[in-house]
N, C-alpha and C positions, 0 to 999 in steps of 0.2 A: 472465445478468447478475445479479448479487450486490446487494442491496440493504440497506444497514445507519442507523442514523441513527448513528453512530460509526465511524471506520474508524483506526487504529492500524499504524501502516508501523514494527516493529521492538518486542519483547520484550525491554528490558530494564528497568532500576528506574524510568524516566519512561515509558515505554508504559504496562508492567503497571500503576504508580501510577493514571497516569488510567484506565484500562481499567475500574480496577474501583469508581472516582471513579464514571464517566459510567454504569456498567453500571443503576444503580437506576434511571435516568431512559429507559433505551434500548435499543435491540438493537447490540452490536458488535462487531466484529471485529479480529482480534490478527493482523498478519502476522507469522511467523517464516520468516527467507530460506530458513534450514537448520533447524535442529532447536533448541526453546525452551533448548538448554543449550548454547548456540555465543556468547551474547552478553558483550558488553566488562563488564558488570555483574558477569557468569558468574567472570572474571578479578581481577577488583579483590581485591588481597590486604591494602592498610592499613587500610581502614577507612572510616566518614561522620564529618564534624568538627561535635559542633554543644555550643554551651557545655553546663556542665551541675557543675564541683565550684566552689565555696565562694570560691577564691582567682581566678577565670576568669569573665569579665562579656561582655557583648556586645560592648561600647566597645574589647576587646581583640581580639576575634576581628576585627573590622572595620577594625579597625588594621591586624594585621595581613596581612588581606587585601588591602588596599589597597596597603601597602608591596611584598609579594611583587606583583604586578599591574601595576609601575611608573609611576606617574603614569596609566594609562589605566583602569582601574575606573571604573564607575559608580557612585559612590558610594549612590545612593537605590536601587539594586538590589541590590548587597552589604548593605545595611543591612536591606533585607526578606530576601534569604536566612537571613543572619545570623540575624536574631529568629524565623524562623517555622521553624529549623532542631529543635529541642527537640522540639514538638509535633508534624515528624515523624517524629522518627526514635522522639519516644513510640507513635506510630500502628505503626511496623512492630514495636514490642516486641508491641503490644495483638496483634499479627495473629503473632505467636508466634518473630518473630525472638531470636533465643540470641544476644544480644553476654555476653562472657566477663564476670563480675564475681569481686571479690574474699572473700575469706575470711568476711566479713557482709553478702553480700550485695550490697554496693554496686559500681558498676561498674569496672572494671579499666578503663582509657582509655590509650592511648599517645599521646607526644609524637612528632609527626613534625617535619622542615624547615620552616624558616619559622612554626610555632608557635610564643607564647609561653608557653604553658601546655598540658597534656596534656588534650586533647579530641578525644582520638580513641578512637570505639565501632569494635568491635573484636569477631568472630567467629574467637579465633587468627590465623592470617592469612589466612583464606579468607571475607572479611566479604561478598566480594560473592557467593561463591557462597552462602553464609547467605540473605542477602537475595532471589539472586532464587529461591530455594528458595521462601521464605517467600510471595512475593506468587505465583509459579509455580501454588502448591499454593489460592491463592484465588481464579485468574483460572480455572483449569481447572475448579473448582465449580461456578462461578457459572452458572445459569441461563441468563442473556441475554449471556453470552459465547461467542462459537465462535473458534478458534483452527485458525489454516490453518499449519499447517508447510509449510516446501521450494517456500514460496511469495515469489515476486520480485515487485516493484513495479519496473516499470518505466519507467513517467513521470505524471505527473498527471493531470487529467482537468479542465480550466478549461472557464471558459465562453468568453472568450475564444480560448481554443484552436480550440472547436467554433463561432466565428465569433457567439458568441451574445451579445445584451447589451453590445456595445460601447462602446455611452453611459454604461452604469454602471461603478462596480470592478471589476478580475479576481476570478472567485467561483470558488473547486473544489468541486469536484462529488466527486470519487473519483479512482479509478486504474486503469490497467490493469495487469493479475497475471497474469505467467506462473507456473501453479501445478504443482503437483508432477507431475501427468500432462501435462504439456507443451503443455497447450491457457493459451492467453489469454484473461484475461476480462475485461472495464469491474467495477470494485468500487466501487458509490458507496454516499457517506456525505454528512448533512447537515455536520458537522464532520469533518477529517482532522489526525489528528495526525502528524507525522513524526518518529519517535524512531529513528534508524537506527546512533545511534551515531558513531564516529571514522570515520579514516581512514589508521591507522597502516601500512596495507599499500602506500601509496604509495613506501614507504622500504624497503630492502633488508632492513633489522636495524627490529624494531619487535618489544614487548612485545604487541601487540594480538593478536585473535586472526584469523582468517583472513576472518572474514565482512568485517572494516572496512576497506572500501573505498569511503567517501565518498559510499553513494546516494543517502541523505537529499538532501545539500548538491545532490549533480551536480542531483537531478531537480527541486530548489525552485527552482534557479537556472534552469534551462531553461524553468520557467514563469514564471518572472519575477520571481523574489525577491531579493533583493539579498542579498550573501553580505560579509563585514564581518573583516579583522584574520587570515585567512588566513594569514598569514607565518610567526602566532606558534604555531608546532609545538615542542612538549616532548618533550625529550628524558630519558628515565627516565635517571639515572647508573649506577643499576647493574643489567644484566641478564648472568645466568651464559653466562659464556665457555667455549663449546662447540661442536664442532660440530653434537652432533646436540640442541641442547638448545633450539632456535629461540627464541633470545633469552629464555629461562624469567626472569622478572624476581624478584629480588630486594627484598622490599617496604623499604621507605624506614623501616618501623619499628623494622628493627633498627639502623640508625644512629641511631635515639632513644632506643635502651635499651642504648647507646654502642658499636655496633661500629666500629670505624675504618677508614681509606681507608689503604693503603699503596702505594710504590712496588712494583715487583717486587722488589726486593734489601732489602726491610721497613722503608723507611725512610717518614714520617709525611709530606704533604704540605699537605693543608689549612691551615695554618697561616700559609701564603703566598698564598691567597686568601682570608678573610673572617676575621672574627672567633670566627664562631659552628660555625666548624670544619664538620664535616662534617651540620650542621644548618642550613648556608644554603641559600638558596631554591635550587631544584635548577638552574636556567640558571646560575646559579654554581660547584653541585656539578658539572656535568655537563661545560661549559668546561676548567674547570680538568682533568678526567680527559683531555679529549681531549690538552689544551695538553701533558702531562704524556706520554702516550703519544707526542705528537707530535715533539714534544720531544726524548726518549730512544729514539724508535724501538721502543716497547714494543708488544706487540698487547693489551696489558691491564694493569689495576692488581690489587691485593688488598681484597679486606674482609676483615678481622680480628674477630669477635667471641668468640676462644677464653677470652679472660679470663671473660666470665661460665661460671657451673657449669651443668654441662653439661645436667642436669635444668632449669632456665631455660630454655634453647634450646631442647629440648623438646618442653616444655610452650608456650611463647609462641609457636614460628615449627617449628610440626610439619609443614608444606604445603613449605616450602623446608627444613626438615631432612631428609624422608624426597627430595624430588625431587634433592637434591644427592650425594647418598648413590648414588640410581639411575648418576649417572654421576662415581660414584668419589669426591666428595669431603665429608669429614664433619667438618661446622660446626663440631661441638665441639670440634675435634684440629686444626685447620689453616685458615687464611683460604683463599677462594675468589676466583680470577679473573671479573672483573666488566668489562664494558663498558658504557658509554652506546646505548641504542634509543630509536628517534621510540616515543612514548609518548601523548601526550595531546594532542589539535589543540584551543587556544584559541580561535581565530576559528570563522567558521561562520554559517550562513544567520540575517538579524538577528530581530529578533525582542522585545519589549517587555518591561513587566512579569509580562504573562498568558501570554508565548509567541506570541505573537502575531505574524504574517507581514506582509508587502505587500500578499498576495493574501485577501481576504475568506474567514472560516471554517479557514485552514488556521495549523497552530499549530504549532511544533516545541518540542522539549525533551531537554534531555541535548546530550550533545557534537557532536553534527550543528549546535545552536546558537551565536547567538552574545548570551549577554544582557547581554554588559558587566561581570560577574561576575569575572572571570578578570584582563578587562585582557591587559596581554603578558606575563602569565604565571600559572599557576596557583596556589595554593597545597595543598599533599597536602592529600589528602581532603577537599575541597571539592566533587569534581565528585558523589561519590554524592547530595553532600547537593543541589548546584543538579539534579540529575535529579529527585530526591523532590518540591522543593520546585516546580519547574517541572510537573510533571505535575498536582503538585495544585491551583497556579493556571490551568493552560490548563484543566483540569476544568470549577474553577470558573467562569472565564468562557462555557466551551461550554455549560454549562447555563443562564447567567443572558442568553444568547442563542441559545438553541435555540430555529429558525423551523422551519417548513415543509420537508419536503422536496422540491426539485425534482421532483415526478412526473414532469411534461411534458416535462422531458429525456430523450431517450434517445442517447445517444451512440453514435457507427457501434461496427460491430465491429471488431477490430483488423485490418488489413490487412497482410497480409504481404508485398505484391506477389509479385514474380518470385523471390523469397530462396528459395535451395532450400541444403540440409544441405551442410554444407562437410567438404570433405574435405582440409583445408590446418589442422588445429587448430594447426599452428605459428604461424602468425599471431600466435594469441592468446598462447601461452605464450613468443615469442619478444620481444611488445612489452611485456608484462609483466616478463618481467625487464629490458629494456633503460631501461625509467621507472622502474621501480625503483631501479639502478643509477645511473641519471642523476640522479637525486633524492638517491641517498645521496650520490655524490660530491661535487655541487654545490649542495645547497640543503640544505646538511646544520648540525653547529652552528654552523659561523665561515661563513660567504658572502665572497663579492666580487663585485660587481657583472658581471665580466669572463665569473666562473662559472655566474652566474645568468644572465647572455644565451645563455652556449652550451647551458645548460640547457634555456630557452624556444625556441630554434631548434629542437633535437633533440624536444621533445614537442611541436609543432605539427606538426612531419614525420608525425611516429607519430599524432596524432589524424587528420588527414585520411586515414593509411591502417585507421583503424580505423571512420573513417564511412563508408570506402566499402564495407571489411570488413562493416560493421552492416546496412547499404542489399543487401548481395546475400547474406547467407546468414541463413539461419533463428536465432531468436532463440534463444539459451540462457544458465542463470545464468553461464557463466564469461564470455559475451560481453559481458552487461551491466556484470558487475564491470568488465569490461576498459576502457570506453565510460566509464563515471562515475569511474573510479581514474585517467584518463588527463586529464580535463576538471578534476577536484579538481588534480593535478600540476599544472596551470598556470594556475589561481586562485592556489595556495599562489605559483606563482615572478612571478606576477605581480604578486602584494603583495608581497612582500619587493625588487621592484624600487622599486616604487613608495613604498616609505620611506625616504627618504635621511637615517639616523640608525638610533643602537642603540640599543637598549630592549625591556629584558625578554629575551624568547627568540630577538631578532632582533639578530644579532650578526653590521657586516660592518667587516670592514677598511678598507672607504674611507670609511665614515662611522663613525669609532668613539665618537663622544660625541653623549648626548642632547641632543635642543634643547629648547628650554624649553618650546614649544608642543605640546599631547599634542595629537593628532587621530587618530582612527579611517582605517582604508582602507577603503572601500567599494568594490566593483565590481558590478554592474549588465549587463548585457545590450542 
């Protein structure tokens, strides 16, 4: 049994953040599922957005957070992101992060979608692997951190759970961890944070990387957290159309530095959807690309950025110049076939100003979340920045109430009952792509309600045969992926039934205009 006064479910920019926030104050520990360079942070190619040149104020960025967000923001929460964005993303220069600056020194920022001005900090296009390099290289320092790779959280550790305290609030204690030699163990902490990331692996075609499969979400919600706006999954516009290229995403900041959208046969389309051309907010971008393929019966559009010289390309977007190149095609000679991928899940287990849960002491942050920030839709490069900013208020509040650890608990050991090693691993790999596919086809960017029931039919079939799957064979990471990727599936189609209207990233044909009334979806257990 593992005992920390900090416990940390997930390595990426809001983990690492607090990790090394709470580390002065405490002993902690970092789960990594797979290995510390698998996470969605690892991924992030545009950039963190936080104001910072002359012509570009808070009032704007907040605006336009709100506008892309549709009527559902939080406005008092965007507004503290917002302002307290500067001072961190000054914290990860001080901690030795490299965003690219200009010719004197000063910063190089790109304009992405839905900005009105260019504030975007930028490591070429590999900003997130910058980042989590940077905090990487201070959390494995640090003293009173230990970091468990290949290590799975499995479900929480309430007191509730353990029948304890009834009369008071649900309090977590810790978790139990299947760790990389395949024993289970109770890991408590006086504070737990859950930073696990998305959930883009619900979806057939997704930019995310392999780990995001929704554990965060699955396991706050089984303990009893309320999970919030589910429905509204982002769909990136453009990821390289390949087959072996597994949706390689195409960052959003080369449409800021003008590359353009085309038909197959080079003809310009944007023009027909917004005004702001291929710089609206991306549930706009991304629509239009389907409608468009839909349409013509195309399996993909063009991005064009040959106009810029070719030493620009380069130098600005060297991550997607050399990856494009690997399978044949090069940036500066020829536009590239691009698709839309689930990308970025806006809803997510609720959670306050601080991060803060239902459940006493447990705290999430980063896109497992849900802090109102988003609204029903995102705006680029926002999320690094709500990861940073969220890590360092859950911080803050776990130290300005850090009690006592539970001694007196000791929670049973994990039981495995009768579960003996299975020898059927099609199960897993069969129900896996079939939720996948089901998710793509029918809870994909346009819905219809017709599609969303057959959807929810077919993943209830598949979840009860994966509890019973869970219940008689030995626990392993691709089972649990399978078990919380299956329960996130039908969170996600369960709110998007339950909003009868469009707005933002939730776009169905039987209800195709907004009502005037925003309200959040909340589901509950």
């Amino acid at each position: 049994m593992e005992r920390f006064d900090f416990l940390v479910i997930g390595g990426g920019i809001a983990g690492l953040s607090y990790a090394l926030k709470v580390a002065e104050h405490g002993s902690v520990a970092v789960l990594f599922k797979k290995d510390p360079n698998t996470s969605s942070t690892l991924w992030a190619q545009g950039g963190i957005a936080a104001v910072n040149e002359p012509d570009d104020n808070f009032d704007l960025h907040i605006e336009d957070t709100l506008v892309c967000g549709g009527g559902l923001c939080k406005r008092e929460i965007v507004e503290l992101v917002v302002r307290e964005g500067p001072d961190r993303v000054a914290e990860l220069v001080a901690m030795g992060a490299k965003f690219d600056r200009g010719d004197h020194g000063e910063f190089h920022l790109h304009r992405e979608g839905g900005h009105s001005r260019r504030r975007i900090f930028h490591a070429g296009d590999a900003t997130g692997s910058e980042i989590q390099k940077t905090l990487l290289a201070e959390v494995q320092r640090h003293p009173s951190i230990r970091c468990y790779t290949g290590s799975n959280a499995i479900d929480l550790i309430t007191t509730h759970k353990l029948k304890l305290q009834l009369h008071q609030p649900n309090k977590v204690i810790g978790a139990y961890v299947l760790k990389s030699d395949g024993v289970i163990e109770p890991f408590l902490a006086d504070k737990v944070l859950v930073a696990t990331g998305g959930a883009g692996k619900i979806y057939l075609y997704t930019s995310n990387p392999d780990v995001a499969s929704g554990d965060g979400i699955a396991m706050c919600y089984r303990a009893g957290a309320r999970v919030a706006n589910m429905e509204f999954f982002q769909f990136h516009p453009t990821c390289l159309y390949h087959p072996q290229a597994k949706s390689f995403l195409i960052t959003e900041a080369m449409r800021g530095e003008g590359a353009k959208l085309l038909r197959m046969n080079g003809e310009p389309f944007m023009q027909k959807y917004h005004p702001q051309l291929e710089l609206a907010p991306r549930d706009v971008v991304a629509r239009a690309i389907d409608y468009e393929m839909k349409s013509r019966g195309d399996d993909y559009v063009l991005l064009d950025i040959t106009h810029r010289p070719a030493d620009f390309i380069k130098e600005h977007f060297p991550t997607v110049y050399q990856k494009c190149l690997q399978f044949g095609f090069d940036i500066t000679k020829e536009p590239v076939p691009v698709v839309p991928a689930a990308h970025y899940l806006c809803g997510g287990v609720m959670s306050d100003e601080f991060g803060r849960t239902d459940i006493q002491d447990l705290y999430v942050a980063g896109e497992c979340a849900c802090t109102g920030l988003h609204g029903a839709n995102r705006l680029a490069s926002n999320s690094l920045l709500e990861g940073v900013v969220f890590g360092h208020r859950a911080a803050i509040d776990s130290l300005a109430h850090k009690g006592e650890r539970i001694t007196a608990v000791q929670p049973p050991a994990w039981d495995p009952g009768s579960a003996v090693d299975s020898d059927e691993q099609v199960v897993i790999t069969q129900n896996w792509d079939e939720i996948r596919r089901t998710m793509w086809n029918y809870v994909g960017i346009v819905r219809t309600t017709k599609r969303l029931e057959r959807a929810l039919h077919r993943i209830e079939l598949m979840r009860r045969e994966i509890q019973e799957y869970y219940r008689q064979c030995t626990v392993t990471s691709d089972l649990l992926e399978l078990r919380n990727l299956s329960l996130v599936a039908e969170l996600v189609i369960r709110s998007a039934l339950a909003r009868k209207e469009s707005r933002g990233l939730h776009y169905t044909l039987d209800y195709p205009y907004t009502q005037s009334i925003t309200t959040d979806t909340i589901l509950s257990r």
